[in-house]
VMD Tcl script that builds the backbone (N, CA, C; Angstrom):
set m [mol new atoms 381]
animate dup $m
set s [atomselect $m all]
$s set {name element resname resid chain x y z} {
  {N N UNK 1 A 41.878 1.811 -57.202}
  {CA C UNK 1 A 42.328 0.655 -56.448}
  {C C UNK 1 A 43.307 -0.121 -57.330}
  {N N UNK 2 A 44.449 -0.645 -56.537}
  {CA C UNK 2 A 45.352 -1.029 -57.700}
  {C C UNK 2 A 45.095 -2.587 -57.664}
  {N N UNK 3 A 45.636 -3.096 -58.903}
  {CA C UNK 3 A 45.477 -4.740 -59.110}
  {C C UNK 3 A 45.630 -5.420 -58.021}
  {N N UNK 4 A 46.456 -5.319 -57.055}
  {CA C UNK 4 A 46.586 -6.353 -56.245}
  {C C UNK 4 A 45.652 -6.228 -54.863}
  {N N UNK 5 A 45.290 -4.965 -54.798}
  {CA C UNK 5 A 43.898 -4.824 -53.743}
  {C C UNK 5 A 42.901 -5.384 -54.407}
  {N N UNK 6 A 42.557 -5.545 -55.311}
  {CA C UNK 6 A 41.228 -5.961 -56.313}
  {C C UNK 6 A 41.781 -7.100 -56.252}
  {N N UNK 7 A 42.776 -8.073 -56.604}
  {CA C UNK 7 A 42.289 -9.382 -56.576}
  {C C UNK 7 A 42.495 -9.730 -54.927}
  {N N UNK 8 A 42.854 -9.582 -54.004}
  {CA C UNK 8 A 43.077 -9.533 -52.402}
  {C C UNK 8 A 41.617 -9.536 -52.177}
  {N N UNK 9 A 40.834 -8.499 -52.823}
  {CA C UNK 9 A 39.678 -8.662 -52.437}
  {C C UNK 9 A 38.944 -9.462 -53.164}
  {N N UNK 10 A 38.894 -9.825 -54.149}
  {CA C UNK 10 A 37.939 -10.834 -54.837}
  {C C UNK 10 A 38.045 -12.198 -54.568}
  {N N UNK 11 A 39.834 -12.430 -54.121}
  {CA C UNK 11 A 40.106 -13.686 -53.388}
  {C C UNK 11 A 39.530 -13.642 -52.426}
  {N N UNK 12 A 39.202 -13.013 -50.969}
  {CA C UNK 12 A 38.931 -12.834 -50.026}
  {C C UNK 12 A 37.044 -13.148 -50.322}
  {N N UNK 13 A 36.322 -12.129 -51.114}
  {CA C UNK 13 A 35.095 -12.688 -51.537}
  {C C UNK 13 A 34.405 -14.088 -51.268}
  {N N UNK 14 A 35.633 -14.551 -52.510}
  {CA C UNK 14 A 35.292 -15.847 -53.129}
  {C C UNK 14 A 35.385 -16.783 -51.316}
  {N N UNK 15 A 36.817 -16.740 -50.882}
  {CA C UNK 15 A 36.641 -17.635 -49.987}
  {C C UNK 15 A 35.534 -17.497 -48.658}
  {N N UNK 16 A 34.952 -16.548 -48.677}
  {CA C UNK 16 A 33.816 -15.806 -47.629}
  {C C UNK 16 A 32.549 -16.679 -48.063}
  {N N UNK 17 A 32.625 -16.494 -49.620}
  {CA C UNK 17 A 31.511 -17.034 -49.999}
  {C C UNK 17 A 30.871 -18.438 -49.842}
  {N N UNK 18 A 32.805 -19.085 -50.515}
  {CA C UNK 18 A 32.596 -20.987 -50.145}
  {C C UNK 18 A 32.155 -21.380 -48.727}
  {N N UNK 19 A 32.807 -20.432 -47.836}
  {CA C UNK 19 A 32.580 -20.673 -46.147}
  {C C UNK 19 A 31.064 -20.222 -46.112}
  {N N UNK 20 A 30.526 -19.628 -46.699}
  {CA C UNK 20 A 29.075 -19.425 -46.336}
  {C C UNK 20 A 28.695 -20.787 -46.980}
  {N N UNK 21 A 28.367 -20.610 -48.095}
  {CA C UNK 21 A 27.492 -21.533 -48.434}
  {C C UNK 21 A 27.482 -22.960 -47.658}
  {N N UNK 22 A 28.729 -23.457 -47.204}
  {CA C UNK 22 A 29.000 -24.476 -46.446}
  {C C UNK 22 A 28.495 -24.390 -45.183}
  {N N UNK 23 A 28.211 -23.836 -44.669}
  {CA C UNK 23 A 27.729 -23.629 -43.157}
  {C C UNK 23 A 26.442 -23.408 -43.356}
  {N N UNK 24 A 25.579 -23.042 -44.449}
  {CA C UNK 24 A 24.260 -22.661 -44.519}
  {C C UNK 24 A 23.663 -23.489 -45.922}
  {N N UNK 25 A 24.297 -24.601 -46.438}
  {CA C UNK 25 A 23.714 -25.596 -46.755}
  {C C UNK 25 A 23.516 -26.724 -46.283}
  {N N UNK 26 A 22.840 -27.872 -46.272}
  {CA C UNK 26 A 22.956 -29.180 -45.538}
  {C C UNK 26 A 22.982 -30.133 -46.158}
  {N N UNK 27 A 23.123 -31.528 -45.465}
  {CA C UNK 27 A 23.860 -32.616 -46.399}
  {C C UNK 27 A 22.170 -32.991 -46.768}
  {N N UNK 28 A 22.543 -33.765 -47.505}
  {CA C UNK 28 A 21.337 -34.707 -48.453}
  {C C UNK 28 A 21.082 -35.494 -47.479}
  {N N UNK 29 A 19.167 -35.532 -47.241}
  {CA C UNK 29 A 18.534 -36.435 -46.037}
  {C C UNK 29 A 18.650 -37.560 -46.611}
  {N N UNK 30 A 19.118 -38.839 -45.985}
  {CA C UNK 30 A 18.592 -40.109 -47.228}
  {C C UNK 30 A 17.513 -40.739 -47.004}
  {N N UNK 31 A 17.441 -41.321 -47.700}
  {CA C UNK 31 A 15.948 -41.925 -48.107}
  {C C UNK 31 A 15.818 -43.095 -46.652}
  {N N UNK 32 A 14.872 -43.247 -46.244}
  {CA C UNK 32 A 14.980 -44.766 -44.778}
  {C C UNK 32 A 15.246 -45.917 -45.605}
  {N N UNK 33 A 14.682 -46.263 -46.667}
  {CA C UNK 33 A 15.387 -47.474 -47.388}
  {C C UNK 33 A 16.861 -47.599 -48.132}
  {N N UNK 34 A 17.810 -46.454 -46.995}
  {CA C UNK 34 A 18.958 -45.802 -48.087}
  {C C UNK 34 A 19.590 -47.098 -47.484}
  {N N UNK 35 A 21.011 -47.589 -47.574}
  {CA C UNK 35 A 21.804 -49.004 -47.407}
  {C C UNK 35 A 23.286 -47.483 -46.491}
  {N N UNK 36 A 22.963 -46.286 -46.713}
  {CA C UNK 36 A 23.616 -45.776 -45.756}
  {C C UNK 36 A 23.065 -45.457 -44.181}
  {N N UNK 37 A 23.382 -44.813 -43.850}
  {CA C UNK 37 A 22.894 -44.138 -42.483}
  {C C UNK 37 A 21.616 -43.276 -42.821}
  {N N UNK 38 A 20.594 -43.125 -42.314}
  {CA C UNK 38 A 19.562 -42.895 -42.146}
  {C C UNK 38 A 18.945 -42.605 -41.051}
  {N N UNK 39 A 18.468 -40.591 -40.564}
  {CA C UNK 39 A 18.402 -40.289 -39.553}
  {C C UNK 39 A 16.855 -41.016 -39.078}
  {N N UNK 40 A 16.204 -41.029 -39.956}
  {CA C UNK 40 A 14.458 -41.304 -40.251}
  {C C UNK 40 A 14.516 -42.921 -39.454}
  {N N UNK 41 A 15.525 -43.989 -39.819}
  {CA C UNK 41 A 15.733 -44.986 -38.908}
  {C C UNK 41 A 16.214 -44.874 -37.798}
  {N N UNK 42 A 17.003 -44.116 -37.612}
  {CA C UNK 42 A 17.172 -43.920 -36.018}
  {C C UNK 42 A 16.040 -43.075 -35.519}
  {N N UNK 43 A 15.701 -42.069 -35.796}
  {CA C UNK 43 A 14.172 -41.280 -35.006}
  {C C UNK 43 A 13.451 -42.898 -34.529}
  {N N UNK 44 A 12.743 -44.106 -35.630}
  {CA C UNK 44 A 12.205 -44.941 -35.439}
  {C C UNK 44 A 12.570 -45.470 -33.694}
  {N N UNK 45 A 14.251 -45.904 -33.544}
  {CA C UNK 45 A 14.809 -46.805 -32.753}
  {C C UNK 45 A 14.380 -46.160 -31.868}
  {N N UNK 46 A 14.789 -44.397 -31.796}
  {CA C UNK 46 A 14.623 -43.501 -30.680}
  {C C UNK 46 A 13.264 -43.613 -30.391}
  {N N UNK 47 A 12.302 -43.225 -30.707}
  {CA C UNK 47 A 10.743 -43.739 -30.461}
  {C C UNK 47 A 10.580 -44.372 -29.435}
  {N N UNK 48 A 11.364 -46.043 -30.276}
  {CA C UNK 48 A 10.767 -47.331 -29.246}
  {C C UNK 48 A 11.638 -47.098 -27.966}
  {N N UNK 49 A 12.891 -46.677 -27.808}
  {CA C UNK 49 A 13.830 -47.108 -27.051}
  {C C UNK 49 A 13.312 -45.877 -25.409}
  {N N UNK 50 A 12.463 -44.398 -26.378}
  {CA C UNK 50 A 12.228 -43.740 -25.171}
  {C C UNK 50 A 11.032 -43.454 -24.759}
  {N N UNK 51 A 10.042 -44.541 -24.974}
  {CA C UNK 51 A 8.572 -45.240 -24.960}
  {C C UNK 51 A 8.575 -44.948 -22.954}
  {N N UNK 52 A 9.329 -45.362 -22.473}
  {CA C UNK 52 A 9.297 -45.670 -21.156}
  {C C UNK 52 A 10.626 -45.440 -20.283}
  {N N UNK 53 A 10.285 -44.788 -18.737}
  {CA C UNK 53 A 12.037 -44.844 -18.145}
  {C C UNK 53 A 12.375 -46.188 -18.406}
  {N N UNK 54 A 13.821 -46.295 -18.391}
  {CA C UNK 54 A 14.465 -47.272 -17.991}
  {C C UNK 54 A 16.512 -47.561 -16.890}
  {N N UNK 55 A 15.754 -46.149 -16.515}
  {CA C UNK 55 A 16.723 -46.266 -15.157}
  {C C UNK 55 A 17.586 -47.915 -14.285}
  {N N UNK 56 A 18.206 -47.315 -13.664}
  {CA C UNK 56 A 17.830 -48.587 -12.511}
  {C C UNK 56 A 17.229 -49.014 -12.108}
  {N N UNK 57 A 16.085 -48.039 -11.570}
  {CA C UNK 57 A 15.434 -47.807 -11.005}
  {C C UNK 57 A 13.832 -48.980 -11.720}
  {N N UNK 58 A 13.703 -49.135 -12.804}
  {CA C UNK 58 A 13.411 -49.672 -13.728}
  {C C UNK 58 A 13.678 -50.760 -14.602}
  {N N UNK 59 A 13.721 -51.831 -13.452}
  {CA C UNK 59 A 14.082 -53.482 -14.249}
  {C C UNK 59 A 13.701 -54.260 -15.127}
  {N N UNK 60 A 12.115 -54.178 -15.316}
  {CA C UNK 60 A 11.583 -54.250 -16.178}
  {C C UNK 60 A 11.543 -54.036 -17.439}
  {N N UNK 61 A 11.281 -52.445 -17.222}
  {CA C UNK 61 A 11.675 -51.512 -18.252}
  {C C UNK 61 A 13.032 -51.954 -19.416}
  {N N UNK 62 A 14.100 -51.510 -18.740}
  {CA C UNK 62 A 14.755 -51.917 -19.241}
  {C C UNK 62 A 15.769 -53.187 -19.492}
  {N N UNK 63 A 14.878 -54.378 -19.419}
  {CA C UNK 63 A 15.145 -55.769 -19.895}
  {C C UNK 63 A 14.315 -55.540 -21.641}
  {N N UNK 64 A 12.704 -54.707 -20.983}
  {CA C UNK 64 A 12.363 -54.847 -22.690}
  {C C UNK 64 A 13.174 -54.021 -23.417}
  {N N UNK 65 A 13.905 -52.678 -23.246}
  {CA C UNK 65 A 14.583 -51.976 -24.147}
  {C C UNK 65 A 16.214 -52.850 -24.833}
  {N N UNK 66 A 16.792 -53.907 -23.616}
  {CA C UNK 66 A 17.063 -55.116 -23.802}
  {C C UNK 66 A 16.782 -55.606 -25.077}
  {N N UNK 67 A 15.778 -56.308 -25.139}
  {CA C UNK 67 A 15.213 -57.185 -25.791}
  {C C UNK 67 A 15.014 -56.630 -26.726}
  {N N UNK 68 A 14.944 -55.478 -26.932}
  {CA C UNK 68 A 14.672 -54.875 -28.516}
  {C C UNK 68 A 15.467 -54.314 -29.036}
  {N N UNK 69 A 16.530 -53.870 -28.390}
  {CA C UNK 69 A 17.928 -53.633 -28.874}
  {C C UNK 69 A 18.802 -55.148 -29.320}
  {N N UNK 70 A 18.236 -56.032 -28.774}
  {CA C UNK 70 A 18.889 -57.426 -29.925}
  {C C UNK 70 A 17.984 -57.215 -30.555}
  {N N UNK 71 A 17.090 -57.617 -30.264}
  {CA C UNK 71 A 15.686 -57.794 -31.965}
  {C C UNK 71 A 16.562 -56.804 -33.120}
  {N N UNK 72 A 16.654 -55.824 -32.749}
  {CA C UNK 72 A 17.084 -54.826 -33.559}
  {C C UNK 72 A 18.450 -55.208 -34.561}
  {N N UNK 73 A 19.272 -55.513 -33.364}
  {CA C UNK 73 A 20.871 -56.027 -33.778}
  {C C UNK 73 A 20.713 -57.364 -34.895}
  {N N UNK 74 A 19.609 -58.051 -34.444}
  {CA C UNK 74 A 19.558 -59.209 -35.128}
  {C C UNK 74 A 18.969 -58.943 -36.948}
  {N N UNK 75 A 18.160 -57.891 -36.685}
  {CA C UNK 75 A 17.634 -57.420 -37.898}
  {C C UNK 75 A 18.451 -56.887 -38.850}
  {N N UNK 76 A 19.555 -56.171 -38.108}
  {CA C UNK 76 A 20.858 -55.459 -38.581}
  {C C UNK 76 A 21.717 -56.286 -39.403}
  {N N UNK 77 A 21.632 -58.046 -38.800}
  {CA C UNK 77 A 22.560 -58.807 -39.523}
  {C C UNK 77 A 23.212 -59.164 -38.635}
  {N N UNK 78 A 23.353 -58.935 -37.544}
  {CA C UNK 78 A 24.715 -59.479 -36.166}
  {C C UNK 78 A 25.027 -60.703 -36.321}
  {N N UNK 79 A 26.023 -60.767 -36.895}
  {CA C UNK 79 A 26.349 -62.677 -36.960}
  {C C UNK 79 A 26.770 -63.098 -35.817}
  {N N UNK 80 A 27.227 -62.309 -34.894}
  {CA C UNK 80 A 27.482 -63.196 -33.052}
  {C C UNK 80 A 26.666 -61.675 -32.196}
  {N N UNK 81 A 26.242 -62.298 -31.281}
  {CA C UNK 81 A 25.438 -61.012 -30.157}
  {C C UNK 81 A 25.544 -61.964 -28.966}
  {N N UNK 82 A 26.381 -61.305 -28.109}
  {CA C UNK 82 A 26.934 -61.747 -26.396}
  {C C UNK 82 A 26.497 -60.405 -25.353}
  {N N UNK 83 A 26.550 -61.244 -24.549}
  {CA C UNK 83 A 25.671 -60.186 -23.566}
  {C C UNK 83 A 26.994 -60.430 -22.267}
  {N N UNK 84 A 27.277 -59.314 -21.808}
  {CA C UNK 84 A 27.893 -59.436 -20.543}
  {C C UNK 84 A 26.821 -58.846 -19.581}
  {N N UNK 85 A 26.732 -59.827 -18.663}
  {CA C UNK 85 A 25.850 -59.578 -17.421}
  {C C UNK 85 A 26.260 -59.371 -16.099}
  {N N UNK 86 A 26.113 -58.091 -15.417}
  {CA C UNK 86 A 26.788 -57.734 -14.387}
  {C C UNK 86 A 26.236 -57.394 -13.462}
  {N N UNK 87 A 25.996 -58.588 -12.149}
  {CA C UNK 87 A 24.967 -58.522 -10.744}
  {C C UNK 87 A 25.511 -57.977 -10.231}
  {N N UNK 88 A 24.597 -57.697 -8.883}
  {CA C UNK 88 A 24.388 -56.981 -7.769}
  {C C UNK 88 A 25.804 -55.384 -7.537}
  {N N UNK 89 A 25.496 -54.721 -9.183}
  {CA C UNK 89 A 26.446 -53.977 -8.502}
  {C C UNK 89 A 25.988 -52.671 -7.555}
  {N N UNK 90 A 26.525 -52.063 -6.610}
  {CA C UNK 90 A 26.437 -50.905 -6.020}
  {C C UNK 90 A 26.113 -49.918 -6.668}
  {N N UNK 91 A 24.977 -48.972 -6.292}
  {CA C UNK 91 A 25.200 -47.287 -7.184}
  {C C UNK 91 A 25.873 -46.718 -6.159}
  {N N UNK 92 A 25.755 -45.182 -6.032}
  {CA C UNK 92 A 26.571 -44.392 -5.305}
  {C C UNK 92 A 25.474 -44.028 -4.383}
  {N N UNK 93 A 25.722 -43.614 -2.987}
  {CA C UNK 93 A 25.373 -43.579 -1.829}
  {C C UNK 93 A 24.276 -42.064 -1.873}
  {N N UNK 94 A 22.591 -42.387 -2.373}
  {CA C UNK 94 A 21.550 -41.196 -2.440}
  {C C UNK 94 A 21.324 -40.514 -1.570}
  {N N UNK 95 A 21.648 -39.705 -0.902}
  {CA C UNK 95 A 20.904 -39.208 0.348}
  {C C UNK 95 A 20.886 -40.621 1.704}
  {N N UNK 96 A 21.478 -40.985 1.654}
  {CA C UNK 96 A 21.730 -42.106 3.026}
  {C C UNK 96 A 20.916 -43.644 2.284}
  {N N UNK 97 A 20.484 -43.591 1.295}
  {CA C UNK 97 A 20.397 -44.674 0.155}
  {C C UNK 97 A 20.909 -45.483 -0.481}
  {N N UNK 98 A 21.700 -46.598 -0.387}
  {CA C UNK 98 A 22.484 -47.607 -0.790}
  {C C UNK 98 A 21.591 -48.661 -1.827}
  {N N UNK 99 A 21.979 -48.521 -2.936}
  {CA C UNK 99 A 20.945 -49.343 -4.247}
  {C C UNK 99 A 22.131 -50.458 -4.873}
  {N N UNK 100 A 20.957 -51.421 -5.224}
  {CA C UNK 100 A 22.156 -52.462 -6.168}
  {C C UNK 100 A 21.395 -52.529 -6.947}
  {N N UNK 101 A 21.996 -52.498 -8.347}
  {CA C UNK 101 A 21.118 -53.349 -9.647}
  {C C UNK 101 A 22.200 -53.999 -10.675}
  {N N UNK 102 A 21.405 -54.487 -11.662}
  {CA C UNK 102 A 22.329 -55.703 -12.318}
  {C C UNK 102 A 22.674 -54.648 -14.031}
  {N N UNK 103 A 23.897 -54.616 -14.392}
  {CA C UNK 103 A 23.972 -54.376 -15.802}
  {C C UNK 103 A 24.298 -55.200 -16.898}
  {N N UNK 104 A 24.107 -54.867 -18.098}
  {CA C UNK 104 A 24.378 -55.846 -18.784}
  {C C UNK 104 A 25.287 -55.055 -20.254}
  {N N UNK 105 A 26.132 -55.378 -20.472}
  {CA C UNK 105 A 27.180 -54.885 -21.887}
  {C C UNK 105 A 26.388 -55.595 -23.289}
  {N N UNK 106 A 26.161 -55.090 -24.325}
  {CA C UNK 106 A 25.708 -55.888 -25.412}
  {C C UNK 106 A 26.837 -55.834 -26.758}
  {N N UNK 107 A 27.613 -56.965 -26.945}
  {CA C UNK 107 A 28.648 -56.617 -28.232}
  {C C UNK 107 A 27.906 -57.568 -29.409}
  {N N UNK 108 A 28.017 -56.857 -29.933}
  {CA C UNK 108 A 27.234 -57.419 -31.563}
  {C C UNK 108 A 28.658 -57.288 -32.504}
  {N N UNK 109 A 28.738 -58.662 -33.187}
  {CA C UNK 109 A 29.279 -58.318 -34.731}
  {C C UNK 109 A 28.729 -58.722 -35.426}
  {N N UNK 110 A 29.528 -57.879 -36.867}
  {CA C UNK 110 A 28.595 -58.148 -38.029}
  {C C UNK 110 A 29.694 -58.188 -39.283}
  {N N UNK 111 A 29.367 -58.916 -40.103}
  {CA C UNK 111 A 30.533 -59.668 -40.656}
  {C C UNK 111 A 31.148 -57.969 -41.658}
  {N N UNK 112 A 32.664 -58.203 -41.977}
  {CA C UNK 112 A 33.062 -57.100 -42.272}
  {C C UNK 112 A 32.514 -56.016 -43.277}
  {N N UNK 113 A 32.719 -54.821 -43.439}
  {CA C UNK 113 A 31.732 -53.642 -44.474}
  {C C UNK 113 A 32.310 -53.947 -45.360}
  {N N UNK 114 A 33.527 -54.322 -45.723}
  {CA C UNK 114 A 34.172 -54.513 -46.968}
  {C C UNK 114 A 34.939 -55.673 -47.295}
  {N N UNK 115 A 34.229 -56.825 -48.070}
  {CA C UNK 115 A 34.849 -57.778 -48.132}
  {C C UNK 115 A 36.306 -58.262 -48.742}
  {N N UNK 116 A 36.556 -57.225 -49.473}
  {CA C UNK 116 A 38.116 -57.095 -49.727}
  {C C UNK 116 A 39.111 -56.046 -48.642}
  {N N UNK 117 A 38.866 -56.157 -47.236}
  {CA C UNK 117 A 39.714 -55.252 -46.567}
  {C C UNK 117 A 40.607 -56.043 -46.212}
  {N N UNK 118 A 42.068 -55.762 -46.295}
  {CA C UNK 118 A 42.831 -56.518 -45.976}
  {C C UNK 118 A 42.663 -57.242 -44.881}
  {N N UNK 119 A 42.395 -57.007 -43.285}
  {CA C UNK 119 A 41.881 -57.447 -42.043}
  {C C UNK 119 A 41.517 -58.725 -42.327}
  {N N UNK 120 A 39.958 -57.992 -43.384}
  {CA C UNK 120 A 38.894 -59.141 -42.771}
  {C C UNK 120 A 38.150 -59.389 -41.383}
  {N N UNK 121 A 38.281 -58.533 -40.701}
  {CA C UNK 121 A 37.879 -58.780 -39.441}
  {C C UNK 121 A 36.148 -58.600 -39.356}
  {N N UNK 122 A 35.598 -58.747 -38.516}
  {CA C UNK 122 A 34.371 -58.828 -38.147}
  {C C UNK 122 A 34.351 -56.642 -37.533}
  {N N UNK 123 A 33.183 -56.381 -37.960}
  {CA C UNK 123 A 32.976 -55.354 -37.675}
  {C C UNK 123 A 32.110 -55.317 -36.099}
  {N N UNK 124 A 32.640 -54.938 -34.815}
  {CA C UNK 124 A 31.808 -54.917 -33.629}
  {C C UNK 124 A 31.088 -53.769 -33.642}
  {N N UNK 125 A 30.239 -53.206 -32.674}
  {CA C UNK 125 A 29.725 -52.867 -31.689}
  {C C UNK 125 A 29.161 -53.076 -30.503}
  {N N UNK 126 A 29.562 -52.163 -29.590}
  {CA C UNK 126 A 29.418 -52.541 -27.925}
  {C C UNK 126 A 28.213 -51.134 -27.788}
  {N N UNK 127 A 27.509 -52.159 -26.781}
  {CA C UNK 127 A 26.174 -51.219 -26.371}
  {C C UNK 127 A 26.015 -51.225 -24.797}
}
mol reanalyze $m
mol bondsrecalc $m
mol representation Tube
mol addrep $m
């Protein structure tokens, strides 16, 4: 085999290899007290949040998933949390079934991730 098939192939190897290992290693779990993202805290949220339906169909229901999605936001740090509230709207027409229920938008900010970013802006999220 001449030199340049031998390194064609050892190049070829090598990059087979990096692509494996990358696809069949995984990232580092972090710790729940990590100050990054943390799947172990969200499993938690997921828990409470799918405790119960909360359809339309389900007003109740979901006023408390409501209510604990600020609790939550507030725990997070949200320095402003506004609620857009939206009555009697229409769903789409069930089987000869005409439904109204009320929605509500949740925008949370939280003061910026990096206090030297040029911006400065407030970091949102809409829920």
């Amino acid at each position: 085999m001449s030199k340049t098939k031998l390194s064609i192939l050892l190049a070829t190897l090598a990059f087979v290899s990096l692509i494996a290992f990358g696809l069949w290693t995984r990232p580092k779990v972090q710790d729940i007290d990590s100050e990054n993202f943390s799947a172990e805290r969200v499993v938690k949220d997921i828990e409470v949040i799918s405790q119960e339906h909360h359809s339309v169909a389900h007003p109740a229901e979901r006023a408390k998933v409501r209510q604990d999605l600020l609790d939550r936001l507030q725990e997070l740090g949200a320095v402003i949390i506004k609620i857009f509230e939206h009555k009697n709207l229409v769903g789409p027409e069930n089987k000869h079934v005409v439904y109204t229920f009320d929605a509500y938008n949740i925008l949370a900010e939280f003061a910026p991730l990096h206090a030297d970013s040029a911006d400065n802006q407030n970091t949102s999220l809409m829920m």
